[in-house]
C-alpha positions as CSV (number, residue, x, y, z in Angstrom):
1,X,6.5,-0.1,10.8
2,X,8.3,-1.7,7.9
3,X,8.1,-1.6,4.3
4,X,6.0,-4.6,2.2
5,X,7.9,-6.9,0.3
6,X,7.5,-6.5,-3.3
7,X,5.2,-10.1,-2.8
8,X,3.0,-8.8,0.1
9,X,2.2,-5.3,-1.4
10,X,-1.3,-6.0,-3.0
11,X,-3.0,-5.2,0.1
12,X,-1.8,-1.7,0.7
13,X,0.2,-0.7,-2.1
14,X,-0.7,2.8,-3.3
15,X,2.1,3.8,-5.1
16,X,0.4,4.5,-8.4
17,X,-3.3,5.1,-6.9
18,X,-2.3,7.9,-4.2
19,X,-1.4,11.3,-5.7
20,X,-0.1,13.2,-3.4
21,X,-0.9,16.9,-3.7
22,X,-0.1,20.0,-2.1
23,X,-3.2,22.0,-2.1
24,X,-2.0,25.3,-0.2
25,X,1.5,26.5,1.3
26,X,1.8,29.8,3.2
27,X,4.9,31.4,4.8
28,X,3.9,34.3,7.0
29,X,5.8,36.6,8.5
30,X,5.2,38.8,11.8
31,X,7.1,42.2,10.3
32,X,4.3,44.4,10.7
33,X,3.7,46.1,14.3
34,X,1.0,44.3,16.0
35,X,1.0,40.9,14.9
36,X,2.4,38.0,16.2
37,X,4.9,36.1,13.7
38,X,3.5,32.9,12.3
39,X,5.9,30.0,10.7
40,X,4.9,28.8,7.6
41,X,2.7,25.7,6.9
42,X,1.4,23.2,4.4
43,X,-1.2,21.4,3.7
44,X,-1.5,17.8,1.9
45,X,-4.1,16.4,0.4
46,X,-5.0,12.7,-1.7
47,X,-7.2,10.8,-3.0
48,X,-8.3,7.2,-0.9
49,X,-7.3,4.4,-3.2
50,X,-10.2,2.0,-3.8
51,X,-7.6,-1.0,-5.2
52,X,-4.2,-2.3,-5.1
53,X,-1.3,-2.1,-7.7
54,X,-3.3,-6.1,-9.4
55,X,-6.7,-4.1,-9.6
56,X,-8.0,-5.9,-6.1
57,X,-10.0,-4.0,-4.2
58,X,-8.6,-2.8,-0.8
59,X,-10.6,-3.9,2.0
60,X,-8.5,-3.3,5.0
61,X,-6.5,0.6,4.8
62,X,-6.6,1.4,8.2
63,X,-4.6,4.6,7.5
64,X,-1.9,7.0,5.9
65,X,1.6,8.0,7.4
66,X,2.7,11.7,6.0
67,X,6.2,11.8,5.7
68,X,8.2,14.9,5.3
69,X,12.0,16.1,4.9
70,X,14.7,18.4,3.8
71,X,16.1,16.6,1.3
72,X,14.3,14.6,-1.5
73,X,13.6,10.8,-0.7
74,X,14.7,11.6,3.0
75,X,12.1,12.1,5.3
76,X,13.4,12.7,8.9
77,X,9.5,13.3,10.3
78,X,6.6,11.6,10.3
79,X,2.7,11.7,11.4
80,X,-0.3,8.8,11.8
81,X,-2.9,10.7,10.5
82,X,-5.4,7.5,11.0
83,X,-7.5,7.8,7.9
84,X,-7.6,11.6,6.8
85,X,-6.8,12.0,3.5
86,X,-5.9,16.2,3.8
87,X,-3.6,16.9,6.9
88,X,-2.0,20.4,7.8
89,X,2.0,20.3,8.8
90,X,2.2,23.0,10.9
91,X,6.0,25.2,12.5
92,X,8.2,24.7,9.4
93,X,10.6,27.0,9.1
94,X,11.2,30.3,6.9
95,X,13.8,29.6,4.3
96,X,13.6,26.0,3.8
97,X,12.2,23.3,1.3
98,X,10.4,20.6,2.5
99,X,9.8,17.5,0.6
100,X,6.2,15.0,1.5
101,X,5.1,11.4,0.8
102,X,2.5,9.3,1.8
103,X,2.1,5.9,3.1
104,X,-0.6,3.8,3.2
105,X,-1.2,0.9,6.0
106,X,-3.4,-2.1,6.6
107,X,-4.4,-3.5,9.7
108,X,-1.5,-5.3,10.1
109,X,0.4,-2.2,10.5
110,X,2.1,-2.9,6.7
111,X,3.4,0.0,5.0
112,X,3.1,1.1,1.2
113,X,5.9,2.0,-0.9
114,X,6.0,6.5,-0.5
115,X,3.7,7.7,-3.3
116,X,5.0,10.6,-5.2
117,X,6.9,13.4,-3.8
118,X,5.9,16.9,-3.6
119,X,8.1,19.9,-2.1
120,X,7.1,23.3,-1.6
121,X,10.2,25.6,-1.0
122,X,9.3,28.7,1.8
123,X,11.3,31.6,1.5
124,X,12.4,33.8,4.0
125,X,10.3,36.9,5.3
């Protein structure tokens, strides 16, 4: 997928209409007898934008792309999650920081700018 041009972003652009939050983050660890060790997760949450960066309403999101990384502003994985607006990112590891965006895309298959960045840092067990 590529990015809008600055010219073509009214139809998807959330940048400032998409918060992205982190509503829960939880590193366990399986150091007590009897249970099985479980790698921490996260999960994501926003709120649908209803119009574009000019105030028009948006008429054709098809769905979000949740980006996440190690560093900030470089996201080496990503996920289609269609048109969920709260997704789960699973297996990340003990002892690392993880930094999320979102995208938002039309039918076309045209990207948003990210919207903000959250991180969440997991330490290890």
């Amino acid at each position: 997928m590529k990015k809008l041009p600055a010219s073509r972003k009214a139809a998807s652009s959330v940048r400032t209409f998409c918060t992205l939050v982190l509503l829960t983050a939880l590193a366990l660890s399986g150091h007590l007898a009897g249970r099985t060790a479980e790698a921490a997760q996260a999960t994501l949450s926003w709120v649908a934008p209803s119009t574009d960066v000019y105030g028009t309403p948006i008429t054709d999101l098809a769905g979000y792309m949740l980006y996440s990384g190690n560093a900030p502003g470089s996201y080496q994985q990503s996920v289609d999650i269609g048109k969920l607006t709260s997704y789960t990112l699973a297996n990340l590891s003990e002892g690392s920081t993880y930094y999320f965006a979102v995208t938002a895309y039309d039918s076309s298959r045209q990207e948003s700018d990210y919207s903000d960045e959250v991180s969440k840092s997991f330490p290890d067990r």
